[in-house]
N, C-alpha and C positions, 0 to 999 in steps of 0.2 A: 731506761735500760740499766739492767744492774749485772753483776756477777755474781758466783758464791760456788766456793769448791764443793763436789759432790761424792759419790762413791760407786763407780758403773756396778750394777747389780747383773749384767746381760749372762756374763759366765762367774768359776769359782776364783777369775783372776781376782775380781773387784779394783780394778784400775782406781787411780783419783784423776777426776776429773777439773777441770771447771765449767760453770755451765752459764749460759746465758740468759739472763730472764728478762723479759719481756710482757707488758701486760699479764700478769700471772701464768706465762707458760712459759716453757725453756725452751726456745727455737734455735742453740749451737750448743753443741759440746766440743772441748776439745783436750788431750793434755795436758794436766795441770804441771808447768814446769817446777815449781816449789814445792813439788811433794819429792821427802828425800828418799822413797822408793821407788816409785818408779819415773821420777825427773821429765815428767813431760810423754811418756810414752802412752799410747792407745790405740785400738785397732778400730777397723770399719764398724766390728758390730757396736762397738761400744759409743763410737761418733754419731751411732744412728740409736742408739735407746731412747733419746728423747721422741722419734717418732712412733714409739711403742703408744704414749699417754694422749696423743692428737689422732691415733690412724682410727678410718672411720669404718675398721673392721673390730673394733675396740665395745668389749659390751659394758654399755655404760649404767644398764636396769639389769636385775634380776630378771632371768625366764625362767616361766614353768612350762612343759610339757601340756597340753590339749587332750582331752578326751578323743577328739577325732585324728587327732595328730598335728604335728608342728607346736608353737612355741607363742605362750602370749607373754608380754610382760605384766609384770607384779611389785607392789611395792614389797622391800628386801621384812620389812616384820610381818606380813602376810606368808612371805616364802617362808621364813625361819618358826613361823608358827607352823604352818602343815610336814616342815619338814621336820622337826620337835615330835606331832602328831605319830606320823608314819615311821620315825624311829623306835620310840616309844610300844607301839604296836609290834613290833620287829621282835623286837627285845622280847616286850611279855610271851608273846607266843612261841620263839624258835632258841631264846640265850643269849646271851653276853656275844659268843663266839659266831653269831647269825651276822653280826655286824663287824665290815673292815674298813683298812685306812691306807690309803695308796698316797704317799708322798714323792712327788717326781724332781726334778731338778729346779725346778723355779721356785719350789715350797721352804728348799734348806736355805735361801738366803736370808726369809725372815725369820728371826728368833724365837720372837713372841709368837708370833704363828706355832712354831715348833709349838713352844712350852704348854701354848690351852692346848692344840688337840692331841698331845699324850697326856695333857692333862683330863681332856675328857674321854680318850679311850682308858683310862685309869679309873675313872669314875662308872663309865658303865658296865667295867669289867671286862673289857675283849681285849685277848692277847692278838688278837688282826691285823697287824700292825706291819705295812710291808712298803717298799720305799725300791728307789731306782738304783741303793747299791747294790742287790744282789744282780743286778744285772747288767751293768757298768762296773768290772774288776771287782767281784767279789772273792779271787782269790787271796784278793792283797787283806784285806784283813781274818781271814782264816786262816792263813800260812802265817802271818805273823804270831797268831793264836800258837801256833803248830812249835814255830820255830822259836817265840821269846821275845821280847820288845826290848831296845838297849838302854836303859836312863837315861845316858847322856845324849841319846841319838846317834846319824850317819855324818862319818866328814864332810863337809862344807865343800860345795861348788864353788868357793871363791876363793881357797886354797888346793883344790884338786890340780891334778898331773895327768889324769885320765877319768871317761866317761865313759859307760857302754849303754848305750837303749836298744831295749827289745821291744820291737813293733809301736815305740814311741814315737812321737813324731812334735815335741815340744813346740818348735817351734810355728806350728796350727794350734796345735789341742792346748797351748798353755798346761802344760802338768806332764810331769815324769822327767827328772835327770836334773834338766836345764830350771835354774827359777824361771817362774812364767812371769815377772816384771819385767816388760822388754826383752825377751830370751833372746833374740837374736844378737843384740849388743852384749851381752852377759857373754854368750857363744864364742864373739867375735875377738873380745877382751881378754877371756878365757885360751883363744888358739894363739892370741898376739904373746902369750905369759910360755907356752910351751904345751898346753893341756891337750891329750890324745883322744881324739873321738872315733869310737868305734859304735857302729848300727848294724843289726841283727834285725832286715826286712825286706820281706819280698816285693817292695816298689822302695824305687830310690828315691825318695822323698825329700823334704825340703829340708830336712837334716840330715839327712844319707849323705845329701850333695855335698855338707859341709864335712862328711867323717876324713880321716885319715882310714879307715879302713872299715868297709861294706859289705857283710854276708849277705846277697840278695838271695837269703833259703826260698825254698818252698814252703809254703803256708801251711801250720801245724806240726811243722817238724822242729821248735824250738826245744823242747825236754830232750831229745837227745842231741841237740847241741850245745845245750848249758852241761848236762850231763856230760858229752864230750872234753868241755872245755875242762869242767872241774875236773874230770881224769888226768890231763895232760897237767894241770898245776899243781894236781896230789905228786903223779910220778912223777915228775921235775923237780918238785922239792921247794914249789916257786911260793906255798903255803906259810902264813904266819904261825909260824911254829908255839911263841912261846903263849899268841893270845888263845889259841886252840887249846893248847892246856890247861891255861888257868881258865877259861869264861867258860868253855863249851862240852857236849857230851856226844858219843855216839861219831866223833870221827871215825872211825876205823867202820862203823857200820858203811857208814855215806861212803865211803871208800872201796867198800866193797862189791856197794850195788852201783856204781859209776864205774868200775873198771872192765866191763861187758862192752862200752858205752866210748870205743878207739875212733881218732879220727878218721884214720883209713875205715871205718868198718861204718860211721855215720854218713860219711861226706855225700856219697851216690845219692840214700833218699832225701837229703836236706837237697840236693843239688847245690852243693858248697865245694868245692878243693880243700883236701884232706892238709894241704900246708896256709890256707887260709885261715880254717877253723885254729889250727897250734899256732899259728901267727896273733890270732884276736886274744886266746888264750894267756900266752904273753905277755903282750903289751898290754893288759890288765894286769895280771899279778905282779909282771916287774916295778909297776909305779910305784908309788909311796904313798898317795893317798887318791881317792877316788870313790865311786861307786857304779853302781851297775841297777839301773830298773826296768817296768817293762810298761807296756800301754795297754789299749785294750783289746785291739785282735788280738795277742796273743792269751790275753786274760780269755775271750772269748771263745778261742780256740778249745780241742780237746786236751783235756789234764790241765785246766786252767789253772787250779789250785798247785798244783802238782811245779807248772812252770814258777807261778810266783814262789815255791817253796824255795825251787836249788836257783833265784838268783839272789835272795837273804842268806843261801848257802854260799854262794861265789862270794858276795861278803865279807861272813865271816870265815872262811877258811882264810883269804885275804888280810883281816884284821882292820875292816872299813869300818869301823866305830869308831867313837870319839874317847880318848883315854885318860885317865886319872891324872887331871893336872893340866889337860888342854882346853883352848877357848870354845865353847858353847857359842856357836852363832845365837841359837835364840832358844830358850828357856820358856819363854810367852809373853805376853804382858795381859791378852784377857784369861786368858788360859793357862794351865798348867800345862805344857805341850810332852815336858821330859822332867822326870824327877830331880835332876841334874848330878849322881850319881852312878860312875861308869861298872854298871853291873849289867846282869841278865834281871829284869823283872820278874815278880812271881806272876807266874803261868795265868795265860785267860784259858777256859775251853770253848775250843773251836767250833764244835758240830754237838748235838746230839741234848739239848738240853733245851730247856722251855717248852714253848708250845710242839704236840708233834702233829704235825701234817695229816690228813686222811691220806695224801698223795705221795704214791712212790717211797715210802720209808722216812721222807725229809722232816727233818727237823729245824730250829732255830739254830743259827749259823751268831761267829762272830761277823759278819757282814749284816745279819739279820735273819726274818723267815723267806723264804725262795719265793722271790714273784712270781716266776716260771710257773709255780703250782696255783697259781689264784683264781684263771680262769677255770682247772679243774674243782678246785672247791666251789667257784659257785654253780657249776655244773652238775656237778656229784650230789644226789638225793639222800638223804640222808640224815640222822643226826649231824651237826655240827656246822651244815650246809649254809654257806656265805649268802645272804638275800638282799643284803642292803652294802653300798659300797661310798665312801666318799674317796675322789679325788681330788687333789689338791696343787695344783703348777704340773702334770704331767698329763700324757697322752699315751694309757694305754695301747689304743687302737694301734697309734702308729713304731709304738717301741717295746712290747710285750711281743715273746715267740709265737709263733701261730695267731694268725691275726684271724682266719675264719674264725679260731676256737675263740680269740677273744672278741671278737664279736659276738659269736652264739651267748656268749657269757655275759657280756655288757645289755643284750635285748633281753636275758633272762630276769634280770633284777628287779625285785620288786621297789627298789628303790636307787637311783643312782643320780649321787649328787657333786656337780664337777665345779670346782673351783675355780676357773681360770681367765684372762683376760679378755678371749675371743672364744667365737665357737667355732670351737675346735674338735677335730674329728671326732673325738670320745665324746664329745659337751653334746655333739648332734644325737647322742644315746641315752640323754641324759632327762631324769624326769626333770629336775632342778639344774639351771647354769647361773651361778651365781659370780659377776666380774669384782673382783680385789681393788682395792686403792694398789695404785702402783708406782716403782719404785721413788721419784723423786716425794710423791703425794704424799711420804712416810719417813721417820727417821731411820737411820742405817748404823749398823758397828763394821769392822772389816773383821767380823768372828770368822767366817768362812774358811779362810784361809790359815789361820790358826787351829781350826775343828780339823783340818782335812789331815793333819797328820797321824791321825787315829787311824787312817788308812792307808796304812801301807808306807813304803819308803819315799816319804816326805819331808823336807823342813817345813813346807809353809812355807811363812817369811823366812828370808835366810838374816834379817836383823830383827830386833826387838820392837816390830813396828805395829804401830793402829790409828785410826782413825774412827771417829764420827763424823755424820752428819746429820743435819737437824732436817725433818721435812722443808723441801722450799717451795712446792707448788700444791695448791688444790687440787680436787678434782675436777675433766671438766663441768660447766654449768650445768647445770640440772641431775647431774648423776647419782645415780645411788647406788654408790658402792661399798663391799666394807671390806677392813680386814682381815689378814687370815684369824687372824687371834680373837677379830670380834664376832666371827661367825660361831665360832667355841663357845665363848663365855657366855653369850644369846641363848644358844643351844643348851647350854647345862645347866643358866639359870631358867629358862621354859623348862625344861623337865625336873626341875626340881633337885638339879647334884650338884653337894658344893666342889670347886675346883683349885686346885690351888700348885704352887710349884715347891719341891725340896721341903713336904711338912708345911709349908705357908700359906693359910688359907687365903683366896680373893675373897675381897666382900663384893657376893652376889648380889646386892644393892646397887651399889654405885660401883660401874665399868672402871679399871686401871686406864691409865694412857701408855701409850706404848713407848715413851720415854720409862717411865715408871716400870715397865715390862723390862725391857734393856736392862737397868739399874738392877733388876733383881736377877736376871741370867747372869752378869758379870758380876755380880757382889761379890763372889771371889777374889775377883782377879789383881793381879798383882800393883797395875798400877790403877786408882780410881778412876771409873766414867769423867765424874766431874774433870779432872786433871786432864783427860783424852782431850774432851770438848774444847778445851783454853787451845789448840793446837789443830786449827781448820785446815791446813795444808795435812794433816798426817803430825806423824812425830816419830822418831826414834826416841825409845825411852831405855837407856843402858841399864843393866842387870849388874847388882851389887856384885854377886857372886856369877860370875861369867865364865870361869874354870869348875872342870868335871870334877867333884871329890869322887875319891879312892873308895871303894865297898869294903863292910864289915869284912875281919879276916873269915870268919866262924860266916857269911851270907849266903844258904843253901843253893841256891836257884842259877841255872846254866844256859845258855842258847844252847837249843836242840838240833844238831847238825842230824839226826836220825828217826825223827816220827814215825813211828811203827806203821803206821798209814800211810804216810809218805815212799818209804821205803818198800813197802810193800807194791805202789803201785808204780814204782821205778823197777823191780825186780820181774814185775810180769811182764811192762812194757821189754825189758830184754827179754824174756822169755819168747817173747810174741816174734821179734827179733830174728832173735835164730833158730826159731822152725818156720821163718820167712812168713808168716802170718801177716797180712798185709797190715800199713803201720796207718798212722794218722794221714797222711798224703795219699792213701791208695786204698782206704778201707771200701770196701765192698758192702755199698749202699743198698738197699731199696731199690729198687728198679724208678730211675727219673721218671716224672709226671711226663707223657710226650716222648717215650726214650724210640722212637719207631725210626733213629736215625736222618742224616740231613743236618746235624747239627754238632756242637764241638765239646767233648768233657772239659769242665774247667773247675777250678777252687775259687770260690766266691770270698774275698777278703772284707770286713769292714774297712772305715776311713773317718778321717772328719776333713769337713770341708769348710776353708778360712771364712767364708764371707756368713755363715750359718753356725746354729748351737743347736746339733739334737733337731728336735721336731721345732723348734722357736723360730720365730719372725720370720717365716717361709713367704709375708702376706705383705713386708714392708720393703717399698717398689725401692729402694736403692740397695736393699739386699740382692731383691729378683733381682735386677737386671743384671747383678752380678751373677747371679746363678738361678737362673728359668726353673731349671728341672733338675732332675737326680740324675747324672747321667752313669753310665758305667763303662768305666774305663777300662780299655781295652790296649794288650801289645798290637802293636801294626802288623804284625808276624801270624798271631793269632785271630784280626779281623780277615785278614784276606783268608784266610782257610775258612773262615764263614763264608766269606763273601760278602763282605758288607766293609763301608766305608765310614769317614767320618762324619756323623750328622746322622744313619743312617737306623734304626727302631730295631731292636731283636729282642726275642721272649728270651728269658731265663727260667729255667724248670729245676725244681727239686724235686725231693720222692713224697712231695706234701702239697705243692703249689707254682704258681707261675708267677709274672709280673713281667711287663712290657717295659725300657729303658730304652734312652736316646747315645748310642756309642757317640764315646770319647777317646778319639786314640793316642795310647799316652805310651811315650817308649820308656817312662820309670818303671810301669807293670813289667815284671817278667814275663815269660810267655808261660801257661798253663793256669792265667791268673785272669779274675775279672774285679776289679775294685771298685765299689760302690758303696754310699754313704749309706748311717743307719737311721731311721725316725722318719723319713720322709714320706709326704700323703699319693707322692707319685712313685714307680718303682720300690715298694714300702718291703728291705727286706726282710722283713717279720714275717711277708705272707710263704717265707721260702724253706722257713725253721720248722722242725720235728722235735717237738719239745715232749713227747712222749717216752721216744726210743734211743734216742741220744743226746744224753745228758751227762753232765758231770756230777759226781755220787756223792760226794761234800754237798758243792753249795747250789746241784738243782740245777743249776744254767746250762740249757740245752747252747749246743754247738750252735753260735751265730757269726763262724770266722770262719775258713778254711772247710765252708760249705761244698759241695761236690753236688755240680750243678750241672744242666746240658746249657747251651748257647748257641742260639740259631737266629735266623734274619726273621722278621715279625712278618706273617702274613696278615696282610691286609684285611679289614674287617670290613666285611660284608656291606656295600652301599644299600640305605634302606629305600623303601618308594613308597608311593602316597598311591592308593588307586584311584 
């Protein structure tokens, strides 16, 4: 029996671990107390990742698809030969653009993986290229686009005086506000110093519980609350004055279109008290330093982009950047995370460039291209029409809107090849399921969490921290598995395209190792691999330069408190307003799937739930028994007007679908509310979304929050007989 610290790959925390090995498997994780980030801290899913690599729902051979149907196994150079074959064929006959690339959340932890296959969607030409931001808060990096990225970054949670999260809920989701190492001790450490926590969410959550002060709004009515808030801080005067004139542009617009937007005049449809909202108001702007983010209901919500715009607006009217001459938490050490220069960066564009869509007008986003439109492209006859598809760590089936549609679209493909460790519901559509070496089986960097500040109001790390880890286990005996990165280079060496990363060819001869792969994605970075490696617990590595300098005087570039687009869909939303035009809370739907009465209107919230990540390890029995099913959470106020109790089966209908869930009666829910998780293969609410008719016009992401749904007790399905 031996040890060796490791790096949990299950979510984007990447905990360090230590792990225990055993005959060449790792049968404990726990904690690593000597990593100086996160000191020992780890949650359930992370103490169970080792049973991701032993569980014997784990595909350890490649399968291909049957003539007759079902699935034989193959050896992995037979599969990548016919799959070589059938791309190849793809291509000559329909274009570059016939062929796409769905990367879901398990695909971004490996690097190398990244790097060959945009290395080989580069090589065969297809801009298809579409991944799980646009639909997990893709307002956060379009609004950033919109509004201006800061050099030096947002002040530091570990010198804040105040917090606000919107539909955040950190301490579950690890990400938004709170650092996700150990958030709850950070929280606790943070209330013991004086720091003010205020939550903006329709269930009192396990951070609501901890605020000083809780808007339990109504679901979808955040934009004119923040809109709200920033009214009260312009007309109080509670605004940083002097940084709004030097950094920023377009106050006086933002000003304009927020002052429609009074508490007395929000509070009704938020379902807030008009002295609560000026109270939360406040106790923001009054502090000295802090910040304000948001999560993903309301990212998901309608005007997604729209909300994450005015809470980088409550920011900087604020002056929550870091300033000329103050300490920089973290700079990066694999990455360049901030230029470390307290200016306005020059502008990304948001929307409307690259590849454009057959579908709905969309184009390429800074988040990306719109998944939401993927099953219509492979649906849609035509030039340009998507026929062949890889997946890579995600499950459309279960987390793509409209799940009939993406089904018809998944049986549609002339080719569809899913990468992942089980079969999994997409993988059951799949002509090829080809299973990865996985996590420990392979070397690790903690880039993850350094990459993630590209989206949105993030540090990352809030110090200069990283780690490696070297693969510590095999795979098990007999398996063949490979990969992500080997499955690429396989691929484009069979077809004949050289690949390479940043201008640097691979020699299509001999395979890289994925050490060697690592080494060349970090060749940047500030401190070397080699030097990382020497430091198996992690390492804090201090920044020469850890103070913001001061920007050219003559430095054109501004944060944009006024986006013509922004503003413009704040101006309608008052419009809409006051000729009482029903708002986000009350919009007048489609007529519900079932609406023939007998049952309760409700707003269907997302969630996440502690013991699960997404669609992942639904299959590994010390998750289940934590959590069986998907259940949906219900107020006790709102069950009894169903008529159903706890424990007890009801359908939920939208004006697109149905799904059957097991009530959870939870008195956090406010009443007009039903909270249930997203990803899931039971109660899956993708089948509930209208990804058609209601979407958000930026980045595509049809309404998956603050759904308007019926809610009724589940009639019992018909007992069958044998004659």
């Amino acid at each position: 029996m031996a040890e060796a610290t490791a790096i949990c790959r299950f979510c984007h925390a990447t905990c360090g671990l230590v792990a225990t090995l055993e005959d060449g498997r790792v049968t404990r994780l726990i904690g690593d107390i000597d990593n100086p980030m996160y000191a020992g801290y780890s949650c359930v899913k992370g103490r169970n990742y080792h049973a991701f690599h032993d569980s014997p729902s784990r595909l350890r051979v490649p399968l291909r698809r049957r003539n007759g149907g079902g699935f034989e196994s193959a050896p992995s150079a037979a599969v990548l030969d016919e799959i070589a074959v059938r791309t190849r064929e793809i291509l000559d006959r329909h274009g570059s653009r016939s062929v796409a690339m769905y990367g879901g959340t398990f695909s971004h932890f490996c690097p190398a993986g990244v790097m060959l296959r945009e290395s080989f969607m580069d090589a065969i030409g297809s801009p298809m290229r579409f991944s799980n931001a646009t639909i997990d808060q893709p307002g956060k990096p379009i609004s950033m686009a919109l509004h201006g990225k800061w050099g030096a970054g947002p002040q530091d949670f570990a010198d804040a005086d105040v917090c606000m999260l919107v539909g955040a809920n950190p301490l579950v989701s690890m990400w938004g506000g709170i650092p996700s190492f150990n958030p709850a001790k950070r929280l606790h450490e943070a209330r013991q110093r004086g720091l003010k926590l205020i939550v903006i969410d329709p269930r009192r959550t396990e951070s609501a519980r901890k605020a000083d002060l809780h808007l339990q709004c109504l679901p979808g009515q955040d934009v004119p609350l923040l809109a709200a808030m920033l009214n009260v801080i312009i007309t109080e005067g509670l605004c940083d004055r002097a940084f709004i004139e030097a950094e920023t542009e377009g106050f006086g617009a933002l000003a304009a279109a927020v002052a429609p937007f009074t508490a007395q005049g929000v509070a009704a449809g938020a379902g807030v008290e008009a002295a609560t909202i000026i109270e939360a108001a406040r106790m923001f702007a009054r502090a000295q330093r802090g910040n304000v983010t948001s999560g993903t209901g309301p990212s998901m919500a309608p005007h997604g982009v729209l909300m994450d715009y005015l809470v980088l607006a409550l920011n900087t009217v604020c002056g929550r950047w870091i300033k000329a001459g103050e300490r920089m938490p973290n700079r990066g050490v694999l990455f360049r995370q901030f230029s470390g220069v307290a200016r306005a960066e020059k502008p990304r564009v948001a929307t409307g460039f690259g590849e454009a869509l057959r579908i709905r007008g969309l184009t390429d986003t800074a988040a990306g291209l719109p998944t939401a439109a993927l099953a219509d492209e492979i649906l849609t006859p035509g030039e340009g029409q998507v026929r062949a598809l890889f997946v890579i760590g995600g499950n459309p089936l279960l987390s793509w809107p409209n799940q009939a549609k993406t089904r018809r679209a998944l049986e549609s493909l002339e080719l569809l090849v899913v990468v992942d460790p089980v079969l999994s519901a997409t993988a059951r559509h799949a002509h090829y399921v080809i299973g990865p070496r996985f996590g420990f089986e392979s070397p690790a960097i903690t880039f993850g969490n350094e990459g993630i500040t590209v989206y949105g109001l993030s540090l990352g790390y809030p110090e200069p921290y990283a780690q490696y880890q070297p693969q510590l286990v095999e795979p098990p005996a007999g398996s063949d598995v490979l990969e992500d990165w080997r499955i690429f280079y396989e691929l484009g060496r069979r077809m004949g395209y050289p690949l390479g990363f940043r201008g640097q060819p691979f020699d299509m001869s001999t395979p890289p190792t994925t050490d060697g792969l690592l080494s060349q994605f970090v060749a940047r970075s500030r401190v070397p691999l080699e030097e990382i490696k020497r430091h198996p617990h992690g390492a804090v590595f201090p920044d020469p330069k850890p103070s913001a300098e001061p920007r050219d005087a003559e430095w054109p570039h501004r944060l944009q408190l006024a986006a013509p687009v922004m503003i413009a869909e704040l101006e309608a939303i008052a419009a809409q307003r006051s000729a009482a035009v029903a708002t986000a809370a009350t919009t007048t739907m489609a007529p519900l799937m079932g609406d023939e009465g007998g049952g309760l209107r409700l707003l269907m919230v997302s969630r996440r739930e502690h013991a699960l990540y997404n669609s992942v390890a639904h299959d590994l029995p010390a998750l289940r028994r934590r959590l069986p099913h998907n259940p949906a959470h219900l107020n006790p106020v709102d069950a009894a007007r169903i008529g159903v109790v706890d424990g007890a089966t009801v359908e939920i209908a939208s004006s697109v679908g149905r799904i059957r869930a097991v009530v959870h009666l939870a008195a956090d829910v406010r009443e007009g509310v039903v909270s249930i998780a997203h990803g899931f293969a039971d109660a899956c609410t993708a089948a509930l979304i209208d990804d058609a008719t209601d979407y958000e016009a930026l980045s595509g992401l049809p309404r998956m929050s603050a759904v308007p749904v019926m809610v009724r007790p589940a009639i019992a399905a018909p007992t069958r007989t044998t004659a």
